[in-house]
C-alpha positions in Angstrom: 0.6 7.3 -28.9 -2.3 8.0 -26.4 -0.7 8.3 -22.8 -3.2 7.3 -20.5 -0.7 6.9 -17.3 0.8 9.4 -14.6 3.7 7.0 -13.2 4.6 8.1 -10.0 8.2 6.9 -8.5 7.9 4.6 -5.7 11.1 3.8 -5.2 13.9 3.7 -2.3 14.5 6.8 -1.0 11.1 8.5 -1.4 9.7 10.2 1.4 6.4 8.2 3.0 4.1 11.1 3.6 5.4 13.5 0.4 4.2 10.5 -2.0 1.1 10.1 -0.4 0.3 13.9 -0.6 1.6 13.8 -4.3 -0.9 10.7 -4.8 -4.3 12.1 -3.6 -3.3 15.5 -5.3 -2.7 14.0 -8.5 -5.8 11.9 -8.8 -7.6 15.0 -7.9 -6.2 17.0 -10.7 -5.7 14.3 -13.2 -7.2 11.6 -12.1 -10.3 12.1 -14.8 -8.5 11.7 -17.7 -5.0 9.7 -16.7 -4.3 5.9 -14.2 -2.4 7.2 -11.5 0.0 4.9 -11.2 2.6 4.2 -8.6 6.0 2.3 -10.3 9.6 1.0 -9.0 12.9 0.8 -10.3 12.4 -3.1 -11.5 9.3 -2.0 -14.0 11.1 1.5 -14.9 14.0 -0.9 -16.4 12.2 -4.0 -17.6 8.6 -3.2 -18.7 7.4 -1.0 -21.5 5.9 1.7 -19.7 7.4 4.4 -22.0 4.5 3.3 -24.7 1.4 4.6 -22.6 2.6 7.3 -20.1 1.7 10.8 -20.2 3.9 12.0 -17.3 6.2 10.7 -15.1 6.8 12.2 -11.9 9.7 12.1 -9.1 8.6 12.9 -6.1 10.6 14.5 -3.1 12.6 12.6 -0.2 16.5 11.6 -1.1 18.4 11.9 -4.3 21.3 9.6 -3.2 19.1 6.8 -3.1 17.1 7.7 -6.2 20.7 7.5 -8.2 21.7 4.1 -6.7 18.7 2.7 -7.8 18.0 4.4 -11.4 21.5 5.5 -12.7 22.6 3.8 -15.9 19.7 2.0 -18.0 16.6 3.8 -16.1 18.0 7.1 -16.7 18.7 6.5 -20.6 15.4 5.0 -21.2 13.6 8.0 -19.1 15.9 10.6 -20.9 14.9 8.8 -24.3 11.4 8.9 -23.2 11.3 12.6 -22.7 13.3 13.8 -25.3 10.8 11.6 -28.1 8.1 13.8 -26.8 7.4 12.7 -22.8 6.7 14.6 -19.6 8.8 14.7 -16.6 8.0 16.3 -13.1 10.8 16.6 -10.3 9.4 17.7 -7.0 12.1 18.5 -4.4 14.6 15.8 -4.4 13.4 14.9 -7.8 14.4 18.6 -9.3 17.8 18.0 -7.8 17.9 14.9 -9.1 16.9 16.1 -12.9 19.2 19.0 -12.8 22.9 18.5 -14.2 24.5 19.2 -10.7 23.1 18.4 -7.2 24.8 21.2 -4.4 22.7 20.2 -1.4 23.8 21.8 1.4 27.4 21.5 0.9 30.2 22.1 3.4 27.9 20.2 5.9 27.0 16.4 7.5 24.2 16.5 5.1 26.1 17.0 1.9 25.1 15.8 -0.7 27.2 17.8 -4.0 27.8 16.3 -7.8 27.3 15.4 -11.0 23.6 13.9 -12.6 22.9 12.1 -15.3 19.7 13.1 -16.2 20.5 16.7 -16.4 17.0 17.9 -18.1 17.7 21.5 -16.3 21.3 22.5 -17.6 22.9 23.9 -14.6 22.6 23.2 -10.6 20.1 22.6 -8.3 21.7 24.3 -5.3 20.2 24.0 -1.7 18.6 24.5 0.9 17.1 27.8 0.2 16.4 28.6 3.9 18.1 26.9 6.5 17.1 24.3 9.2 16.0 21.0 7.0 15.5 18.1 8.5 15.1 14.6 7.5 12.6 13.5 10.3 10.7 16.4 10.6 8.8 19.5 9.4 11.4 21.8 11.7 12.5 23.6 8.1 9.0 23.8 6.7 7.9 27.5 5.6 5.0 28.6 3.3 7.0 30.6 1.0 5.9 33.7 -0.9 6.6 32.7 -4.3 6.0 34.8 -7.4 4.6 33.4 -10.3 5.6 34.8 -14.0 2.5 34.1 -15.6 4.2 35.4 -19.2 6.3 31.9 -19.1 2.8 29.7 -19.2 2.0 28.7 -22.3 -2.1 28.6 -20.5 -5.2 30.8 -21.4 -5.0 34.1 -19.6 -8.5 32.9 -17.8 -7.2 30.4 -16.0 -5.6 32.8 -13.3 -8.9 34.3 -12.6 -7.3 37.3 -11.4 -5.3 35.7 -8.5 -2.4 37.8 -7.1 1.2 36.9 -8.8 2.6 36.6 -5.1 1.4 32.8 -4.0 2.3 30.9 -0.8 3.1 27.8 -1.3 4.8 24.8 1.3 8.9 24.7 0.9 10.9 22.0 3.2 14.6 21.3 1.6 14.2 22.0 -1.8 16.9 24.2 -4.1 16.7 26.8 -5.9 18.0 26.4 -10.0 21.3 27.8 -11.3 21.4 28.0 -15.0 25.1 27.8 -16.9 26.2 30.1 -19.1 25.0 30.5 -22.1 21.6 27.5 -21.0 18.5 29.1 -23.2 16.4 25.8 -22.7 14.7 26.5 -19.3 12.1 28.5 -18.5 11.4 30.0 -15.1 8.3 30.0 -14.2 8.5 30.9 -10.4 10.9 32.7 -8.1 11.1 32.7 -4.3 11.1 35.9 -2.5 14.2 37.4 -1.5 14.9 35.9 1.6 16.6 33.0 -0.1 20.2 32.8 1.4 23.1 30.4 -0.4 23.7 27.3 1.5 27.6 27.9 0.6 27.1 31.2 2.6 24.2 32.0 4.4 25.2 35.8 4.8 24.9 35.7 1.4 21.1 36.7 0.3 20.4 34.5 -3.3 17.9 37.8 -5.0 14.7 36.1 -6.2 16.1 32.5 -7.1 13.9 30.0 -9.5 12.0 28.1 -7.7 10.1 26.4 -10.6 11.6 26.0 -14.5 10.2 24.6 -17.3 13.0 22.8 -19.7 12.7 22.0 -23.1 14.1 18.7 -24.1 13.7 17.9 -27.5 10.1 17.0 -28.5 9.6 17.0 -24.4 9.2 18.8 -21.0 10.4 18.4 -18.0 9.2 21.0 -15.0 11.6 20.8 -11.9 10.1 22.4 -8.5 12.3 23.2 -5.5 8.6 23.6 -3.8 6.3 21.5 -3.0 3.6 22.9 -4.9 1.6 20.0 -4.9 1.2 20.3 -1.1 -2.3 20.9 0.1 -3.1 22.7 3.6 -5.7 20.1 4.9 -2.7 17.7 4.6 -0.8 19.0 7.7 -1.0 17.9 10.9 -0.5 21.5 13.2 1.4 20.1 15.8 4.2 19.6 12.9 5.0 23.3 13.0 6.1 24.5 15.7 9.3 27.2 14.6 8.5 30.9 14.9 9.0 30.8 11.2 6.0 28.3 10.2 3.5 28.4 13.4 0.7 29.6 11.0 2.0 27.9 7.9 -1.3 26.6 7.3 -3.5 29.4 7.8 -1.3 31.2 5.1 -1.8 27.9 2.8 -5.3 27.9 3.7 -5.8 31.4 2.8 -4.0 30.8 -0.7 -4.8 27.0 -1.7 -6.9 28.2 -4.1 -4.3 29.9 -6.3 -2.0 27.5 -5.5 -4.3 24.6 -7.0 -4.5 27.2 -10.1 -0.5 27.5 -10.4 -0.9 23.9 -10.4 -3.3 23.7 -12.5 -1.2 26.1 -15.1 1.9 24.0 -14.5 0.3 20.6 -16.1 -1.4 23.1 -18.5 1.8 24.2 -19.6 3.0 20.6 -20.2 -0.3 20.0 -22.1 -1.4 17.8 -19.5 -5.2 17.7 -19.3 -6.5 18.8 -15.8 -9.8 18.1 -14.3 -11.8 21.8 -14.1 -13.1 21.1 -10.7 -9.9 20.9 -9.1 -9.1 24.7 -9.9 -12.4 26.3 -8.2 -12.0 28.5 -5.0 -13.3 27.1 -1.8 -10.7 26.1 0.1 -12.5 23.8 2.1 -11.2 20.1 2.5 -14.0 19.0 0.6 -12.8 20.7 -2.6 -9.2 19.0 -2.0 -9.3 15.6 -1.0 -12.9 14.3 0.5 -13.6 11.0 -1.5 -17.1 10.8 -3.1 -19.9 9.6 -0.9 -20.6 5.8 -2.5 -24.5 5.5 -3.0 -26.9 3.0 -2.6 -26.8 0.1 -5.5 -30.2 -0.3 -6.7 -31.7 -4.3 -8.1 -34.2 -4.5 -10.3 -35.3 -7.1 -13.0 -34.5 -6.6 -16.3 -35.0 -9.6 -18.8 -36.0 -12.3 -15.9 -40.2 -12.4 -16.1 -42.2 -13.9 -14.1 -43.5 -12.8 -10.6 -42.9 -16.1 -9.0 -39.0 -16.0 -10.3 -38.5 -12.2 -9.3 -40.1 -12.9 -5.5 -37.9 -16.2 -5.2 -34.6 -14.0 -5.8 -35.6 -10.6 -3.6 -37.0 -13.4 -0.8 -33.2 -14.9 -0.9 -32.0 -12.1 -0.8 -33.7 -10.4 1.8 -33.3 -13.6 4.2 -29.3 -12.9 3.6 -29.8 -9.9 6.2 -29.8 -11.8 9.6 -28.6 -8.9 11.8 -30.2 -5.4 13.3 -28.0 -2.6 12.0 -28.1 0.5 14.0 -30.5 2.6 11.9 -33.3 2.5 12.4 -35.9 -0.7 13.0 -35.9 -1.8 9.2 -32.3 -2.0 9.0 -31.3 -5.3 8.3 -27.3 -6.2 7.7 -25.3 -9.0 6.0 -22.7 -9.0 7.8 -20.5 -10.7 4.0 -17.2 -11.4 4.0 -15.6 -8.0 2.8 -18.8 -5.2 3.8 -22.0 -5.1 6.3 -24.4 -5.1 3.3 -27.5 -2.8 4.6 -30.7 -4.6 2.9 -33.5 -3.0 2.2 -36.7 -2.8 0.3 -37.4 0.0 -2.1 -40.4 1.9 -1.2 -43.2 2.4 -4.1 -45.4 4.8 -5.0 -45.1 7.4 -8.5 -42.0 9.6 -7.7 -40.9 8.5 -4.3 -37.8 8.1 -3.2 -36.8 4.3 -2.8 -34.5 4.9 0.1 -35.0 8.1 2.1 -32.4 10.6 2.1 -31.8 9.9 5.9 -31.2 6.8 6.0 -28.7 6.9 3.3 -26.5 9.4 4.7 -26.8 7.6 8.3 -25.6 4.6 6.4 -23.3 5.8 3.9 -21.0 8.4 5.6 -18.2 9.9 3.6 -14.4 8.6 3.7 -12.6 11.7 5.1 -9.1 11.6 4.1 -6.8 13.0 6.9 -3.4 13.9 7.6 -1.0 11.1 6.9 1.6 10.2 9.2 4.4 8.6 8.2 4.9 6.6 12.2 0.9 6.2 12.5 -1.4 3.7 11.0 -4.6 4.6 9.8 -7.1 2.1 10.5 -9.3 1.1 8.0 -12.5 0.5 9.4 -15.0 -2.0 7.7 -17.4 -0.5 4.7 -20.9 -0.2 4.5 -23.2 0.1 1.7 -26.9 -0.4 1.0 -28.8 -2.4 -1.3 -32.1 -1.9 -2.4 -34.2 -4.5 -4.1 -36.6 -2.9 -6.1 -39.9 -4.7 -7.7 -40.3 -3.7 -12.1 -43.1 -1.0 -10.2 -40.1 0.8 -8.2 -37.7 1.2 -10.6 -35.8 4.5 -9.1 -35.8 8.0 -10.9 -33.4 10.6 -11.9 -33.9 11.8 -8.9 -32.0 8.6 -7.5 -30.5 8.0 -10.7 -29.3 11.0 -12.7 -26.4 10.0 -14.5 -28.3 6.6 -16.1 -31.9 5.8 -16.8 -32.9 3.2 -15.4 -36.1 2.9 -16.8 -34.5 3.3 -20.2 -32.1 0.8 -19.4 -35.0 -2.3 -18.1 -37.1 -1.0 -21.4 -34.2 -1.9 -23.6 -32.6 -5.0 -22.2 -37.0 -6.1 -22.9 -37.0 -5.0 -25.9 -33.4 -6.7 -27.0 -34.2 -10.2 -26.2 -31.7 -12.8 -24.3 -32.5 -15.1 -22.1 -29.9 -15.2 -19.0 -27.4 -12.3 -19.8 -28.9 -9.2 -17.8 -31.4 -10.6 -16.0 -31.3 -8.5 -13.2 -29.7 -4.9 -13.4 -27.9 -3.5 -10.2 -26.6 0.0 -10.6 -25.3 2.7 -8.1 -24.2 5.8 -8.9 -20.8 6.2 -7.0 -19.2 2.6 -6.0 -16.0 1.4 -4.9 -15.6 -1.1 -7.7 -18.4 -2.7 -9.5 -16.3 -6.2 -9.5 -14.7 -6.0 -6.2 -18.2 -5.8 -4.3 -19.2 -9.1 -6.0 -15.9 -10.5 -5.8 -15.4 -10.1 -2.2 -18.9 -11.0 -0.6 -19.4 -14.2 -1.3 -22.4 -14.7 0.3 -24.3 -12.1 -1.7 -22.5 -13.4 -4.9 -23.7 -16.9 -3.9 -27.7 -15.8 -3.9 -27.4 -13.4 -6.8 -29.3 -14.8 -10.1 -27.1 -15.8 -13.1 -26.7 -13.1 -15.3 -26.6 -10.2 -12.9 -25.3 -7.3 -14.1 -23.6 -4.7 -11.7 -23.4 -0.9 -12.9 -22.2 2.1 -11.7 -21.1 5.4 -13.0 -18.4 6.2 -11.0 -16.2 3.7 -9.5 -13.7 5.4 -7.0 -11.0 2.2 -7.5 -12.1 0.6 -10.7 -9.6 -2.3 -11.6 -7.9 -2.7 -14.4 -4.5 -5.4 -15.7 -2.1 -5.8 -13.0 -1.4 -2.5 -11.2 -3.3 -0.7 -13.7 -6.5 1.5 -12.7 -9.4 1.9 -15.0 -9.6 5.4 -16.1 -13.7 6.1 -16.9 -14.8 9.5 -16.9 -18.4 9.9 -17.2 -20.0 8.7 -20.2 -18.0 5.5 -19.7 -20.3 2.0 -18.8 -18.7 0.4 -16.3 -20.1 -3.4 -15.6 -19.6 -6.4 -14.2 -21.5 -9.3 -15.2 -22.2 -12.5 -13.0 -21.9 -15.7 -15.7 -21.8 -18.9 -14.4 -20.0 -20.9 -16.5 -19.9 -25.5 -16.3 -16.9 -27.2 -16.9 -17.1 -28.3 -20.7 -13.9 -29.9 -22.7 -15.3 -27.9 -25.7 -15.7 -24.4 -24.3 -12.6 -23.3 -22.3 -13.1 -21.0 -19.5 -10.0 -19.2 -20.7 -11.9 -18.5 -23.7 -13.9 -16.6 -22.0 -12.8 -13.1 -22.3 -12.5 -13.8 -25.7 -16.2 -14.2 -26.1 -16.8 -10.9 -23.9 -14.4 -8.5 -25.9 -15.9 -10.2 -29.4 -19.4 -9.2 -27.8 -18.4 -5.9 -27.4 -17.4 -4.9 -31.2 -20.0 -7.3 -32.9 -23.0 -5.9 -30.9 -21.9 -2.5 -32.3 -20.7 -3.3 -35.9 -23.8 -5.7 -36.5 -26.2 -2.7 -36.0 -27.5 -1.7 -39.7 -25.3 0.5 -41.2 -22.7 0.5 -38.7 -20.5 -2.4 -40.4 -17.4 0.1 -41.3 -17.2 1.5 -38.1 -13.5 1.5 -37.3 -14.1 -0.9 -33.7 -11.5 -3.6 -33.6 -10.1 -5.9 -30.9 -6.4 -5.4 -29.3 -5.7 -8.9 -28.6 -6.4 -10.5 -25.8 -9.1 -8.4 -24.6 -9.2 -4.8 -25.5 -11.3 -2.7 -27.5 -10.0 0.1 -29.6 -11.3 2.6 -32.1 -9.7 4.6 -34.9 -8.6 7.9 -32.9 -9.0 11.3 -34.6 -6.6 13.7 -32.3 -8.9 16.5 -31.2 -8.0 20.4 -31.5 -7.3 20.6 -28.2 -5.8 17.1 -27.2 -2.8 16.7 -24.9 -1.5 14.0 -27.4 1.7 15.3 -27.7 3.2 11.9 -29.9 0.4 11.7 -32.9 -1.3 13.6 -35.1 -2.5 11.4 -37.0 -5.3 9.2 -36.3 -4.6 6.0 -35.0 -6.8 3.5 -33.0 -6.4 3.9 -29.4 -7.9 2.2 -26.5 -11.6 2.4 -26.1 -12.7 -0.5 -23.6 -11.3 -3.6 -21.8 -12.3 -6.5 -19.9 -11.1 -8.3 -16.7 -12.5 -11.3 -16.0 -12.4 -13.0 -12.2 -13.1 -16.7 -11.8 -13.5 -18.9 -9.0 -14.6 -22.9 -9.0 -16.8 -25.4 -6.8 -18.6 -28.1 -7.6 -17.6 -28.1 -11.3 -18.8 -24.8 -12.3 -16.7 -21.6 -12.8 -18.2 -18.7 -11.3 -17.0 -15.8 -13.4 -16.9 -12.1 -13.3 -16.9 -10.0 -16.3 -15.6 -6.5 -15.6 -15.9 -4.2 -18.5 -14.8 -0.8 -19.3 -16.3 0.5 -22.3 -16.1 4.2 -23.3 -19.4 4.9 -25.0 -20.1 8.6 -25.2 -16.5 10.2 -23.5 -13.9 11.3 -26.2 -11.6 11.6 -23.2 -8.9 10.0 -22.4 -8.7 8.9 -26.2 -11.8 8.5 -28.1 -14.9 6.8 -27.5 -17.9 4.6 -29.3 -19.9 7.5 -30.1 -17.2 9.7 -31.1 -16.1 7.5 -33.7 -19.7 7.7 -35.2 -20.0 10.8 -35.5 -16.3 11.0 -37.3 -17.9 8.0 -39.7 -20.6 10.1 -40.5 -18.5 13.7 -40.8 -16.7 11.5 -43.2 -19.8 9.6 -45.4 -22.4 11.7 -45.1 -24.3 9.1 -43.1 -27.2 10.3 -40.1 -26.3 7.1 -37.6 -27.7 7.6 -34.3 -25.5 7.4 -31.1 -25.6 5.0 -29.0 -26.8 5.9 -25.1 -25.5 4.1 -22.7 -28.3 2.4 -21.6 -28.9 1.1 -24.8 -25.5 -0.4 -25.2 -25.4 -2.4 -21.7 -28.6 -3.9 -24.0 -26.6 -4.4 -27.0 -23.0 -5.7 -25.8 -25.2 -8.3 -22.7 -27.7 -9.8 -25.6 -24.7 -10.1 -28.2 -22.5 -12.0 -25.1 -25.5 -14.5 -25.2 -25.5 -14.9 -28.2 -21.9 -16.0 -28.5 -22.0 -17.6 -25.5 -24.3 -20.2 -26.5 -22.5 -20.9 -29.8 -19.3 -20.9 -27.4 -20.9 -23.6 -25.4 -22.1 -25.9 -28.2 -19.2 -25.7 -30.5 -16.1 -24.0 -28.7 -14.3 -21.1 -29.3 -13.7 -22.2 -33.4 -16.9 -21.0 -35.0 -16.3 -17.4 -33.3 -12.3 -17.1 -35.3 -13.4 -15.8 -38.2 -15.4 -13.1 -36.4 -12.3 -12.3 -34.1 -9.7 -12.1 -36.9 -12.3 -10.2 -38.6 -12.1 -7.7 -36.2 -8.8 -7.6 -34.6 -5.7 -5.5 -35.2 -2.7 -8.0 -35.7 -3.2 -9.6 -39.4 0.1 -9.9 -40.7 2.0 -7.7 -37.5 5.2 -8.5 -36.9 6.3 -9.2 -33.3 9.5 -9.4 -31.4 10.2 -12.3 -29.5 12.3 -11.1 -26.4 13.1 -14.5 -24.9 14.3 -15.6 -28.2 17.4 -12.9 -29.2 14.8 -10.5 -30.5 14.0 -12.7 -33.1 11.3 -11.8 -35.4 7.8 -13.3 -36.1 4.8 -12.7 -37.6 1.3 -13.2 -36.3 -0.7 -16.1 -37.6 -3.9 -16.2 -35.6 -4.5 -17.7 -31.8 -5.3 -20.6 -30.4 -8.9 -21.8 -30.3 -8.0 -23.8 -27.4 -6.4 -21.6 -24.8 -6.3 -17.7 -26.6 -2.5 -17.8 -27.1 -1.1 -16.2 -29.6 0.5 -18.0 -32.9 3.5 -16.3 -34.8 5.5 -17.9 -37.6 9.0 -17.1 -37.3 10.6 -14.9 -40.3 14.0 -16.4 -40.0 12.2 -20.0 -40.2 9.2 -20.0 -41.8 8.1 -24.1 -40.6 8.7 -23.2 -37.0 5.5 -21.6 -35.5 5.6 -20.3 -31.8 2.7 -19.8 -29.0 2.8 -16.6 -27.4 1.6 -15.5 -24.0 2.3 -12.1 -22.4 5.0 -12.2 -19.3 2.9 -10.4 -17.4 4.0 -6.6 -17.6 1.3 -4.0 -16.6 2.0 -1.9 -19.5 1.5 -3.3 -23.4 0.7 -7.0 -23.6 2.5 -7.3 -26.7 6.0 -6.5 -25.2 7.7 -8.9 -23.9 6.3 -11.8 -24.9 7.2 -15.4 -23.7 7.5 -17.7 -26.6 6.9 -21.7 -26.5 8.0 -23.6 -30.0 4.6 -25.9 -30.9 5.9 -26.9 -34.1 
């Protein structure tokens, strides 16, 4: 198993501002690899998140409610989790929580002293460590002088880059950890200074306490922190510390975020959790921390469409669109859509120009600064901008504009692989919000955009993905989203759709000469997966052998008028990225490792080509004849010939796969028990592993 998710509780009794700190630091850390995902107590006990997480963490705020909420079948399926090979975080409350006794300030109004079920750290959790918590405030904050024992880190030497052993690091409320006699399964990894006093005594010093321990439980880890170690400076607001013992708390973070970040870094290290490298340099400026990525303009250009009169009709719609004066500048024209103020302009030409000058970009385009977070004060969200620029086939944009993706590469193949509607025009932006949301939500520029549009990006700072999921695409992933619309036909289901899409995907690849064998299959309904080699120095703690793993996936929005579906393909497709799991081009150069062949990689320029022509190609079959011609392609490719499924709204009983329906996509078991009675499947809407949980309906 390939875990792809960082759950994060959200849950009763969590502190507001501790989980939005834990968020942003987590998708900074990890959030190139692993789908930061927040998740309650009703999916902890009914979905099957166990199957793709990589960590689960349990932030701080109160234990009391954590146990009235999770105690009993939560707690056996997290303990299960763990001890089959998971990873568990406890952060404050959540290390008292995971430790076999609570003793939080006992003898007191705030007591809160006994037993816990998880008990991944043997002995207590026993706090405060300092006096003066409390609940509504930052009156008991400190920035603690912690020592780290880098000998317990199972990380490369280089990661510390010399940093001093003595780190400080933000402490409010959390305990210190008590082993039991005789416990040999935790680690500590770092004590506080010696300052610590017991909360059963505070004339009694505590010498050097642990502060952080690593636990061995089973196949699994769990790391408990009485600190909050995931706590960066820029979060805190100075008017929060106010004692004599934390008015310069954050000058003394400031000064040491950067081996702070590196403790963190070793800590998820340690856990063989992969971190993202940038996250560990030294500037402790905000910008290194938590400054979101500056989106950039999105660039149109034709692609397949020819013809000067059709490429001057769609830039002259598109430019009447932008009915307002923006405040830039006299050329700057808005739409004022439903969800942004679109800023439209017209690229400039000439060999090696910029099409949009540098200062009109960042007058439009400011950064999102990401400030302290209040847990009584709103932030308001003020309404985005972005810019497009409508380029003619004579100003395509550079790599000076376009670094990560060749756009001239890119038009040159979509030419040279012929289809007729399918990536007719190419958008592409290096950083966007979301390649789907920005058509989805501005209707009026999704009403003038030409069929077949294709929307790229790089990086998307909140792509979507199934339910709550996020799509995790580091670079070398193509992100897309491509504008199909679609009329209503009795023989060519729009549910069918994403069908035709995730087909497209596989069959443009293995129908490439001499890529036939390549192990691409299809994950039914709509995922993409490739035979996964683990790599030397993978965090894939459950498998070592190679198994396929998730590669790509498509969400499709639709919306209908006038008897036509307008529909949004967004695809995820891993191309030239090994990480999170494996990618496109990483599984030809294992085929050839493995047969001696010399197949080229595939750039990702050239596969937006590929996987748009092959769509069309389908597509008009689709249209003509339905979804029935395509099944012996699908089953040719997908994973579940002959798998054997559990039917969870019918005792468990047992069935096995048969094929889906050419009609609507569900899936058709046969049951074992009673081989005449077939079943239709369709998922019951769990975030996590459409195959779990399925809802059955009896067709015959």
């Amino acid at each position: 198993m390939v875990g792809l998710n960082v759950l994060v509780y959200s849950g009763p009794g969590v502190s507001l501002n501790g989980h939005a700190y834990l968020l942003r630091t987590l998708r900074q850390f990890l959030g190139h690899r692993y789908a930061i995902i927040p998740i309650g107590p009703e999916a902890l006990r009914k979905e099957p998140w166990e199957s793709k997480a990589a960590l689960l963490v349990i932030p701080g705020g109160r234990d009391l409610p954590y146990m009235a909420e999770m105690n009993g079948e939560i707690n056996r399926r997290i303990k299960t989790w763990v001890q089959a090979g998971g990873r568990f975080l406890g952060i404050c409350a959540g290390g008292y929580y995971a430790s076999a006794r609570c003793e939080f300030e006992p003898g007191t109004d705030k007591a809160v002293v006994g037993d816990r079920e998880l008990a991944f750290f043997g002995g207590a959790c026993v706090g405060c460590a300092y006096p003066g918590f409390d609940y509504k405030s930052e009156e008991g904050a400190r920035a603690v002088e912690a020592t780290v024992d880098r000998g317990a880190f199972n990380v490369p030497g280089s990661l510390w880059k010399g940093d001093p052993v003595a780190v400080r690091i933000h402490y409010n409320g959390g305990g210190f950890f008590v082993p039991d006699e005789g416990n040999s399964d935790a680690t500590v990894l770092v004590r506080y200074p010696s300052d610590v006093t017991s909360p059963h005594d505070r004339a009694k010093r505590v010498d050097s306490p642990a502060a952080v321990v690593s636990c061995k439980v089973g196949r699994g880890t769990a790391v408990l922190s009485g600190l909050h170690i995931e706590y960066a400076w820029d979060f805190l607001a100075p008017s929060s510390y106010t004692q004599s013992y934390n008015r310069g708390l954050i000058a003394l973070m400031r000064n040491h975020d950067a081996y702070r970040r590196r403790l963190l870094g070793a800590i998820f290290t340690h856990m063989k959790i992969s971190v993202n490298p940038e996250a560990l340099g030294d500037s402790p400026d905000p910008a290194h921390s938590m400054r979101v990525p500056t989106i950039t303009p999105t660039f149109m250009v034709p692609a397949r469409v020819s013809g000067v009169a059709a490429i001057s009709s769609a830039m002259y719609a598109l430019n009447n669109l932008a009915a307002h004066r923006g405040d830039c500048g006299a050329a700057d024209m808005v739409l004022r859509d439903t969800a942004e103020d679109i800023h439209i302009v017209t690229a400039a030409t000439g060999a090696g120009a910029r099409r949009v000058s540098v200062e009109y970009q960042n007058a439009v385009l400011q950064p999102d600064d990401i400030g302290p977070v209040s847990a009584t004060e709103a932030m308001p969200e003020s309404r985005k901008h972005s810019v497009l620029v409508l380029c003619t086939p004579d100003s395509v944009p550079g790599t000076n504009e376009a670094p990560r993706f060749d756009m001239h590469a890119a038009v040159k193949y979509m030419q040279a692989i012929k289809a007729h509607t399918a990536g007719s025009w190419l958008m592409y932006s290096d950083t966007t919000r979301s390649t789907q949301t920005f058509l989805e939500r501005n209707q009026r520029l999704l009403a003038q955009l030409p069929d077949g549009t294709v929307n790229v990006a790089t990086v998307q700072l909140a792509g979507r993905g199934r339910g709550r999921n996020t799509w995790v695409a580091p670079v070398g992933c193509l992100q897309f989203t491509m504008l199909i619309r679609h009329p209503t036909l009795k023989q060519a289901p729009v549910v069918m759709m994403q069908y035709v899409m995730s087909l497209a995907i596989v069959e443009a690849v293995k129908t490439l000469p001499g890529y036939e064998h390549l192990p691409l299959r299809l994950k039914w309904p709509n995922d993409v997966h490739a035979l996964h080699t683990r790599a030397a120095d993978s965090d894939d703690s459950f498998d070592a052998e190679p198994a396929y793993a998730k590669v790509g996936g498509i969400l499709v929005n639709s919306s209908y008028k006038s008897g036509e579906y307008t529909l949004l393909f967004g695809c995820g497709i891993n191309v030239a990225n090994r990480l999170p799991t494996t990618s496109i081009n990483s599984v030809i150069r294992d085929y050839n490792d493995a047969h001696g062949t010399r197949l080229d990689t595939i750039p990702l320029e050239k596969a937006l080509a590929l996987f748009t022509a092959k769509f069309e190609e389908l597509y008009r079959q689709f249209l003509a004849f339905g979804f029935e011609p395509l099944l012996e392609a699908y089953y040719r490719n997908w994973l579940h010939s002959d798998q054997v499924v559990t039917l969870a709204d019918r005792s468990y009983e047992k069935a096995r796969v048969v094929g889906i329906s050419a009609a609507d996509g569900q899936l058709q078991v046969r049951s074992l028990n009673s081989p005449h009675t077939v079943y239709s499947l369709q998922p019951d809407g769990n975030s996590f592993d459409m195959l779990r949980g399925l809802i059955s309906r009896k067709i015959n």
